[in-house]
N, CA, C and O of each residue as an XYZ file, in Angstrom:
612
protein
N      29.785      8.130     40.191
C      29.141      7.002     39.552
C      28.900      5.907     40.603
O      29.930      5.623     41.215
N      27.775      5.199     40.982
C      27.451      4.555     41.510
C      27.491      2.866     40.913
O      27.619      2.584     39.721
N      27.369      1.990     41.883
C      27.248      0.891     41.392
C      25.912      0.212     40.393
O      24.785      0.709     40.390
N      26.234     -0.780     39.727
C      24.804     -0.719     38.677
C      24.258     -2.036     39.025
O      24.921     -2.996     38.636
N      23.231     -2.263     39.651
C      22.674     -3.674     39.468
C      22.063     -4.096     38.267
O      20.962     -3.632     37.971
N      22.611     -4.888     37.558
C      22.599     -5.865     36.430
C      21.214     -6.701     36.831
O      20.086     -6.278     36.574
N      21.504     -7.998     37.525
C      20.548     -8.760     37.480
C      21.052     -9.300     38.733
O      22.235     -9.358     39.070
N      19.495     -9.897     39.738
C      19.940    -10.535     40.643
C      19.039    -11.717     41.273
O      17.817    -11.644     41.145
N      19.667    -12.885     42.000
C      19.030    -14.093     42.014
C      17.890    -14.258     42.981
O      18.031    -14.782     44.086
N      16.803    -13.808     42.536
C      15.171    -14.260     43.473
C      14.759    -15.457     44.322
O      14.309    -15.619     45.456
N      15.177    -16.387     43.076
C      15.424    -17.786     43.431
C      16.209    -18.306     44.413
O      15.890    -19.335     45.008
N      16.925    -17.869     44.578
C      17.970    -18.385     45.260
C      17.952    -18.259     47.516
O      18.320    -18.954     48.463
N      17.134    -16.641     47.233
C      16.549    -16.444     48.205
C      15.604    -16.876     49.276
O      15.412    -16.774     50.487
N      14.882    -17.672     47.671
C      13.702    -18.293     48.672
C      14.113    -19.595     48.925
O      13.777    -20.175     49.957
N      14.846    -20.131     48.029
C      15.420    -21.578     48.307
C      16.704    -21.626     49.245
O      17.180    -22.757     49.151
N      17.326    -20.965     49.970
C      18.337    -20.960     50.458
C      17.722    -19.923     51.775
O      16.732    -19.193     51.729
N      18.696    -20.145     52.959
C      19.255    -19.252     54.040
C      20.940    -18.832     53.865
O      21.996    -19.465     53.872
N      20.481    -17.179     53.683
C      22.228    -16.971     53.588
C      22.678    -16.173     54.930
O      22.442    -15.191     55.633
N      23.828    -17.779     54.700
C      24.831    -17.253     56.060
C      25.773    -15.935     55.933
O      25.781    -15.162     56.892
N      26.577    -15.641     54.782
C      27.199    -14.810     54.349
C      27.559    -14.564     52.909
O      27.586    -15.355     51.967
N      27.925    -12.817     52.984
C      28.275    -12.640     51.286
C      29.598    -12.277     51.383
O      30.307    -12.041     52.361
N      29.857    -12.271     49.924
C      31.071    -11.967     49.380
C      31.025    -11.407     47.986
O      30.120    -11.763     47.231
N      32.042    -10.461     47.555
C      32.428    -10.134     46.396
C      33.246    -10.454     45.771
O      34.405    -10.044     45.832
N      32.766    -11.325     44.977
C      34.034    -11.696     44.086
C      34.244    -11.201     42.289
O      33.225    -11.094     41.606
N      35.971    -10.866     41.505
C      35.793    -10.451     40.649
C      35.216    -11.980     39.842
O      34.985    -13.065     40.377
N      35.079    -11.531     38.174
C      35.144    -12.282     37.358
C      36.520    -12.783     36.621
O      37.486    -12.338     37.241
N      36.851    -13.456     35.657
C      37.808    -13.435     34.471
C      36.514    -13.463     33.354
O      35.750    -14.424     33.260
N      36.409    -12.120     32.456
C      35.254    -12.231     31.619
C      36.213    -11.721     30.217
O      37.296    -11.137     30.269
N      35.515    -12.104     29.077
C      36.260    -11.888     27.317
C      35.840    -10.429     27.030
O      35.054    -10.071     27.908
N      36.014     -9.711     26.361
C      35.110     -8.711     25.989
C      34.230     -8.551     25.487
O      33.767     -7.415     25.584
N      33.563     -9.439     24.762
C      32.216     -9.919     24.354
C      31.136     -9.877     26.058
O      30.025     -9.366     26.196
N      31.576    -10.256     26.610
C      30.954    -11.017     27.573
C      30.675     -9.463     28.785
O      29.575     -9.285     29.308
N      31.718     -8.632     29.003
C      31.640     -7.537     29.666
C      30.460     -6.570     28.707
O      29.610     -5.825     29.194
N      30.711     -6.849     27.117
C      29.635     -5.665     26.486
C      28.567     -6.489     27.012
O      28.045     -5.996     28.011
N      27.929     -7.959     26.514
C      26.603     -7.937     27.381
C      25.891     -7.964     28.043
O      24.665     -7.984     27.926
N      26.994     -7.975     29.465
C      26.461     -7.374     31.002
C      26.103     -6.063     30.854
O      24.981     -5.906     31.335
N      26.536     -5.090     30.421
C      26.294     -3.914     30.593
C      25.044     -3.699     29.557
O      24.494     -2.624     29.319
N      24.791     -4.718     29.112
C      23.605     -4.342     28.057
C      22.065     -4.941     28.924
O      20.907     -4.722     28.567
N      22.648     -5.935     30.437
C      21.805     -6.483     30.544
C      21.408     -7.485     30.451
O      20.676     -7.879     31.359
N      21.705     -8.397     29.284
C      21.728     -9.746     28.800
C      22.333    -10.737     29.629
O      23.017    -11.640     29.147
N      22.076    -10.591     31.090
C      22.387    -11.474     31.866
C      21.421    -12.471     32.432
O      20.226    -12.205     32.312
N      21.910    -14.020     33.267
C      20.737    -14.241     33.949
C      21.480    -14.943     35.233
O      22.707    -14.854     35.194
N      21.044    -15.483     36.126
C      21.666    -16.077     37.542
C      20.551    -17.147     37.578
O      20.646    -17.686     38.680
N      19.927    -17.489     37.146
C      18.608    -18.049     37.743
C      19.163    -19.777     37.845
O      18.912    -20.510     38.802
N      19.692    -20.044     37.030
C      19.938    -21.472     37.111
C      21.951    -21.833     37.576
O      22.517    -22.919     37.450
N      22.432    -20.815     37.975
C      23.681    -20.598     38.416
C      23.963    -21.168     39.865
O      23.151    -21.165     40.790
N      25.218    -21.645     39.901
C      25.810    -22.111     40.935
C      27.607    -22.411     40.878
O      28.236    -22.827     39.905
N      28.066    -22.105     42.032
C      29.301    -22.379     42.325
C      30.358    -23.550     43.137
O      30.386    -24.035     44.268
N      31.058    -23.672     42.078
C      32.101    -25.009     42.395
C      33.306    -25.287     42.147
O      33.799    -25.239     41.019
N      33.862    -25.585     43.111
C      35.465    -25.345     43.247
C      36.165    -26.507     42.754
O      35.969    -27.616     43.252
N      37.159    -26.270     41.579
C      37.815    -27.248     40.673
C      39.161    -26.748     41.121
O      39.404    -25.552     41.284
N      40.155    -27.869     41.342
C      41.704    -27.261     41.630
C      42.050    -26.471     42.405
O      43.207    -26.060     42.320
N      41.080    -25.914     43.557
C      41.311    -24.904     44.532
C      41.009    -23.448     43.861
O      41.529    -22.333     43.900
N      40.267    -23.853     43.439
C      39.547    -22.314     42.639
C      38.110    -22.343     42.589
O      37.700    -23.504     42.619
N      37.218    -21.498     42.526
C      36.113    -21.203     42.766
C      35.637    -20.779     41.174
O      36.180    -19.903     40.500
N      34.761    -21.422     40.854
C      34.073    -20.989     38.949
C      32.644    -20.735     39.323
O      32.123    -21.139     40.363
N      32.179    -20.181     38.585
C      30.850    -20.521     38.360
C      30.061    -20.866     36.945
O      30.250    -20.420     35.813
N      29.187    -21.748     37.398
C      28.358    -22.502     36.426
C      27.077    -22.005     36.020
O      26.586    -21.110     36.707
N      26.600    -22.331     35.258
C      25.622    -21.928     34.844
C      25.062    -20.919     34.048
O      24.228    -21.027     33.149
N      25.669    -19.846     34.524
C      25.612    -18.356     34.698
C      25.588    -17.865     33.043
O      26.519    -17.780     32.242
N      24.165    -17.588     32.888
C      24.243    -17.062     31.437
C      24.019    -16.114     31.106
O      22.995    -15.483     31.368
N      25.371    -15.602     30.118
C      25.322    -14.222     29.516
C      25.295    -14.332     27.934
O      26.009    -14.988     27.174
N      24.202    -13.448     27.683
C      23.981    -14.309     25.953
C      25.524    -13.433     25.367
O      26.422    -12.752     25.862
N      25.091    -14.011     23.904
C      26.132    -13.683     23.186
C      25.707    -12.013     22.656
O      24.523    -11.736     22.463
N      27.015    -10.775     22.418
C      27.093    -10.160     22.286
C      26.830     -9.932     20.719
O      27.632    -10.372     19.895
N      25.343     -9.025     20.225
C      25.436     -8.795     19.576
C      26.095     -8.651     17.939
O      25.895     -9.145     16.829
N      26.886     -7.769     18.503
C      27.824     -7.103     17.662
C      29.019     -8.055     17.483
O      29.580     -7.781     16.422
N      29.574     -9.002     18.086
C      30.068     -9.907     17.733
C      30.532    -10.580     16.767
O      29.788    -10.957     15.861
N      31.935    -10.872     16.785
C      32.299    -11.404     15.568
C      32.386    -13.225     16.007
O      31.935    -13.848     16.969
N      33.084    -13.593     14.951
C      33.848    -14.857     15.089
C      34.232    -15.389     16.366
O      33.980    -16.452     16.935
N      34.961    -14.294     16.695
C      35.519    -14.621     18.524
C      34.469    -14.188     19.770
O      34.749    -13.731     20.879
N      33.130    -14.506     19.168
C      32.441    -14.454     20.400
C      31.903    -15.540     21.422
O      31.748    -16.692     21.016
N      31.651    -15.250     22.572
C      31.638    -16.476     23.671
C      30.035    -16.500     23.545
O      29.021    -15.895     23.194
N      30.942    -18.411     24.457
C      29.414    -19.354     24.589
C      29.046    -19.093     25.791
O      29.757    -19.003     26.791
N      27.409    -18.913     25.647
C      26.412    -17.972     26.699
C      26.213    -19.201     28.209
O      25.543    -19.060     29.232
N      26.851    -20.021     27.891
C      26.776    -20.531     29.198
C      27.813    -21.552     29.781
O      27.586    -22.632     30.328
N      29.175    -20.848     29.489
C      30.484    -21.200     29.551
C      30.687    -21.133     31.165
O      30.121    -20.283     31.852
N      31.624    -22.199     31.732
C      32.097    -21.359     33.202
C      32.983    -20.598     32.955
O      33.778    -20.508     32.020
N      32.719    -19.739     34.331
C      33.850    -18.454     34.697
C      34.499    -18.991     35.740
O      34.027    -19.795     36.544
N      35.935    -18.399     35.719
C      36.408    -18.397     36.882
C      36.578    -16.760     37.955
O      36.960    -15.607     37.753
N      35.989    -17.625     39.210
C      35.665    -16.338     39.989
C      37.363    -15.498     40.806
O      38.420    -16.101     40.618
N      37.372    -14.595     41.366
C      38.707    -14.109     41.807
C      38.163    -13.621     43.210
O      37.210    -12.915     43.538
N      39.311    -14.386     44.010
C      38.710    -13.917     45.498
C      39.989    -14.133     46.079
O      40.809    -14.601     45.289
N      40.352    -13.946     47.119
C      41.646    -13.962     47.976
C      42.258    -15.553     48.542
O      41.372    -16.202     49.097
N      43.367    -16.121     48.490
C      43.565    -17.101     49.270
C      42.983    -17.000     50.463
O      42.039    -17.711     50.119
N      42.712    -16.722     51.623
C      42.076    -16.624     52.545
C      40.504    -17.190     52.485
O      40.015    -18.198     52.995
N      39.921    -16.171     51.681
C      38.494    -16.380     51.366
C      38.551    -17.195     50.569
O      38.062    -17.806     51.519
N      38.645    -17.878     49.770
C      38.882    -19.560     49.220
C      38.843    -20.657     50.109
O      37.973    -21.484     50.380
N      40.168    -20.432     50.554
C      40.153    -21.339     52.347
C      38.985    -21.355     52.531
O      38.204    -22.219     52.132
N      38.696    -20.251     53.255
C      37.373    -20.570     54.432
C      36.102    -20.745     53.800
O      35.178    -20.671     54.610
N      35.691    -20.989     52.406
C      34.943    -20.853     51.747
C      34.737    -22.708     51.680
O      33.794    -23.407     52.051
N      36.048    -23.071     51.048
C      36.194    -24.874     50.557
C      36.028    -25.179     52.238
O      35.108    -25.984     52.092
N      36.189    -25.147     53.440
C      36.042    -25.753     54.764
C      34.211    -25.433     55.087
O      33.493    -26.383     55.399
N      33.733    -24.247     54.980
C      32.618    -24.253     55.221
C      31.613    -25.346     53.854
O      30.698    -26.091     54.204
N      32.011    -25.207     52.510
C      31.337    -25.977     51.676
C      31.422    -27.541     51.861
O      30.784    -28.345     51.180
N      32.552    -27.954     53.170
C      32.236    -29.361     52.740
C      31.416    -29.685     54.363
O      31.636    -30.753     54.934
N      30.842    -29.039     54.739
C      30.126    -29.077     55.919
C      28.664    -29.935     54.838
O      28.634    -30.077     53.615
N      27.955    -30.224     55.547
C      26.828    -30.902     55.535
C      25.656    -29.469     55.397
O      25.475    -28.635     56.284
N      24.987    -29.498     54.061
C      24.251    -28.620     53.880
C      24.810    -27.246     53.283
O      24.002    -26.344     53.061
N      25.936    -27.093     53.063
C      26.231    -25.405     52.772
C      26.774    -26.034     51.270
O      27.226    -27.133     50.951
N      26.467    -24.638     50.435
C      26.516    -24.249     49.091
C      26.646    -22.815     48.723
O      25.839    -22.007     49.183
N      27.453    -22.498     48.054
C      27.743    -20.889     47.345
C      27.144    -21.124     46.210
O      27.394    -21.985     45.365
N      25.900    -19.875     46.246
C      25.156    -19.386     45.370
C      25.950    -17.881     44.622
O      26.782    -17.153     45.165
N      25.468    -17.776     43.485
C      25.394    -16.002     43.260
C      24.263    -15.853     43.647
O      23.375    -16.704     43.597
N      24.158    -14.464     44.188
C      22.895    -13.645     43.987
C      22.990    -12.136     43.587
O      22.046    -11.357     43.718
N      23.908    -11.879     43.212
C      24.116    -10.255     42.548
C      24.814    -10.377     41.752
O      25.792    -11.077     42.015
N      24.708     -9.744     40.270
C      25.331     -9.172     39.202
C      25.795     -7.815     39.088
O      24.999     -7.059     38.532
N      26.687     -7.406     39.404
C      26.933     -5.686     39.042
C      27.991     -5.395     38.841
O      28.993     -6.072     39.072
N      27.912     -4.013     38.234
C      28.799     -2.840     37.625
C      29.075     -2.042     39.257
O      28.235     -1.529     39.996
N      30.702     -2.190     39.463
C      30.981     -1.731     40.467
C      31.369     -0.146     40.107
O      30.907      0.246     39.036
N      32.192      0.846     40.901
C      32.185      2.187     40.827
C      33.165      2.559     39.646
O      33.293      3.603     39.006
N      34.030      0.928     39.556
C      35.116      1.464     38.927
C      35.091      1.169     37.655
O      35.891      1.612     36.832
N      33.748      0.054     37.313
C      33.727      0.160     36.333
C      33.513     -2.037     35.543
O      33.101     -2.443     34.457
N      33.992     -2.727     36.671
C      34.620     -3.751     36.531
C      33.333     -4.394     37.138
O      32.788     -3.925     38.137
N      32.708     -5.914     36.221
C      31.507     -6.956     36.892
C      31.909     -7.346     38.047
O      32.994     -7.913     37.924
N      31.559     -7.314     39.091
C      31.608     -8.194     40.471
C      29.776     -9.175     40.446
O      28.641     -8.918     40.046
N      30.356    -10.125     41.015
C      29.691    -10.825     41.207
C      29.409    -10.970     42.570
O      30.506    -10.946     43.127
N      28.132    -11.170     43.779
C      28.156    -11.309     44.879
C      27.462    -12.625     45.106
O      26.287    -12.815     44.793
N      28.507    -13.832     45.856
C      28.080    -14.713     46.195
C      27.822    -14.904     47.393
O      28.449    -14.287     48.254
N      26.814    -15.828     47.726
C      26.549    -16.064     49.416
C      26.913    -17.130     49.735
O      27.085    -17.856     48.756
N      27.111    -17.569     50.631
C      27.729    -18.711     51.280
C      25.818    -19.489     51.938
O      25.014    -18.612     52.254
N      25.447    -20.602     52.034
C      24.057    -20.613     51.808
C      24.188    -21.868     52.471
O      25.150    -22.624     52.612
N      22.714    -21.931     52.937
C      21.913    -23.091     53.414
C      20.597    -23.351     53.497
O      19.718    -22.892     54.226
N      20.592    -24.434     52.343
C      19.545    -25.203     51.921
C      18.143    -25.110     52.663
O      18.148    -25.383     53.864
N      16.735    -24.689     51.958
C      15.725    -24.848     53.303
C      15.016    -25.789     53.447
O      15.421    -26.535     52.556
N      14.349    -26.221     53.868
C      13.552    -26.907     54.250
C      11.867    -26.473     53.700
O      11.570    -25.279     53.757
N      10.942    -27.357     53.242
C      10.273    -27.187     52.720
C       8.552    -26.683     53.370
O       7.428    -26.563     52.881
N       9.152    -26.514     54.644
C       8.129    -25.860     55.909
C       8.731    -24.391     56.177
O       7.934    -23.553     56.598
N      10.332    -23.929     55.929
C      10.941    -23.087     55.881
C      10.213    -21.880     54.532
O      10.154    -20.651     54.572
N       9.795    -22.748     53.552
C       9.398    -22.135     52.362
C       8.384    -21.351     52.594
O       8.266    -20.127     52.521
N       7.514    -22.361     52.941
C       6.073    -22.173     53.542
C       5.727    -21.140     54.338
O       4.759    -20.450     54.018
N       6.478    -20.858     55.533
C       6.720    -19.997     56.203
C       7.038    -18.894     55.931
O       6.281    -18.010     56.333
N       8.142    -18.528     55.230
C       8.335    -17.338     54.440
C       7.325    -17.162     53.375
O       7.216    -15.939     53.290
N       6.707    -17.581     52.711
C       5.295    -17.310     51.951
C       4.194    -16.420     52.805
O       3.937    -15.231     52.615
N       3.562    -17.370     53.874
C       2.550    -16.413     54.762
C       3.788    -15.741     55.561
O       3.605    -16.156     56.705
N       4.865    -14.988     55.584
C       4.754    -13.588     56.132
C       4.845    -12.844     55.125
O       4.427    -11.703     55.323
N       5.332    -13.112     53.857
C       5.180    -12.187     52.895
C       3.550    -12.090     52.419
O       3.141    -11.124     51.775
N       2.670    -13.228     52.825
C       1.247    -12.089     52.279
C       0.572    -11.625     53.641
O      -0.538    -11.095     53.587
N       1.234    -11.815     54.904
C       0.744    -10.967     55.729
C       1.600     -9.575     55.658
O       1.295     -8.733     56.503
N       2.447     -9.309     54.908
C       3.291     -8.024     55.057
C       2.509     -7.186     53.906
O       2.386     -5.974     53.728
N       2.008     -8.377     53.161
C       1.609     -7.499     51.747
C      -0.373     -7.293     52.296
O      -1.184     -6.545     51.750
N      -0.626     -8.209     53.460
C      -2.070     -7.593     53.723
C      -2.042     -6.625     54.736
O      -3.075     -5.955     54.762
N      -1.080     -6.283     55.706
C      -0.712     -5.363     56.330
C      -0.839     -4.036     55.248
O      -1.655     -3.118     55.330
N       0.039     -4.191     54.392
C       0.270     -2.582     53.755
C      -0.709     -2.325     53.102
O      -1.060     -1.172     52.852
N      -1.603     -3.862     52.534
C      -3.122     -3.189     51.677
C      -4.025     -2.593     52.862
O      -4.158     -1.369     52.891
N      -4.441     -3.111     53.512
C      -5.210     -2.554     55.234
C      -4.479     -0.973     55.330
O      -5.204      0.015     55.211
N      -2.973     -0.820     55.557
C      -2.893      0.116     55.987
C      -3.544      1.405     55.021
O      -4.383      2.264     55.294
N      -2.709      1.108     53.698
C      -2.767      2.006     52.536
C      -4.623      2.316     52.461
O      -4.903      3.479     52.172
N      -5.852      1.341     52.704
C      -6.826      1.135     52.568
C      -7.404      2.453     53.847
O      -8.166      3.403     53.666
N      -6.832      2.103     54.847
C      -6.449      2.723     56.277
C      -6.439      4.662     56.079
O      -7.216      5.448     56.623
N      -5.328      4.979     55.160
C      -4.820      6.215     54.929
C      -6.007      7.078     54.143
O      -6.576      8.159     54.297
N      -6.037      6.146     53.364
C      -6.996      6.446     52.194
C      -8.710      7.050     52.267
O      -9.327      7.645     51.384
N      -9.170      6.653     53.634
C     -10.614      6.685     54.274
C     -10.743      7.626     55.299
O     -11.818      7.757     55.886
């Protein structure tokens, strides 16, 4: 069994430079594990922030589970994330630098079965940075029409 990608952050890509990732677990209800696996996830407006020497994340919405009773969770509750003393450390020293922020950008079903979340450690771009990455993505995408155009004749 392989890992399952759920849902993952687009946004975040183009608005950010990532310095590094990480995997971190969740603390999730069981409501909340059935509607990852259903899909009913989103990252798009998500972000991470450290309360008490712990790492949560915000935003992060997972609707409510169906099938659900009484005891089902609110779709845009924080989580708290699980990562090592170590990687905490070096996580709170790099975040209070000037410019860096931990994003998610991956949702998934790992091998064993359990949501991991993959956050990046990130820096903010610049709005010529944006720009830039725009024209090489439509010169990559007029490259492959030319080529494909190319094959084709």
């Amino acid at each position: 069994m392989a890992e399952t990608t759920i849902t993952s952050n687009k946004k975040a890509l183009f608005e950010y430079h990532i310095e590094s990732k990480l995997e971190a677990g969740m603390v999730l209800t069981g409501t909340e594990i059935k509607s990852i696996r259903q899909s009913q996830s989103n990252l798009a407006d998500a972000y991470c922030v450290f309360i008490n020497d712990e790492l949560w994340v915000k935003g992060m919405h997972i609707a409510e589970y169906r099938e659900g009773s009484y005891n089902n969770h609110l779709s845009k509750r924080d989580r708290k994330l699980l990562l090592s003393r170590k990687e905490l450390n070096k996580l709170q020293v790099k975040t209070k630098e000037k410019g860096f922020t931990i994003i998610p950008t991956r949702l998934y079903i790992s091998d064993r079965g359990f949501a991991k979340l993959e956050i990046a450690l990130a820096r903010g771009k610049k709005l010529f940075d944006k720009r830039e990455d725009l024209k090489k993505k439509d010169d990559t995408m007029e490259m492959s029409r030319v080529k494909k155009d190319y094959r084709n004749a």
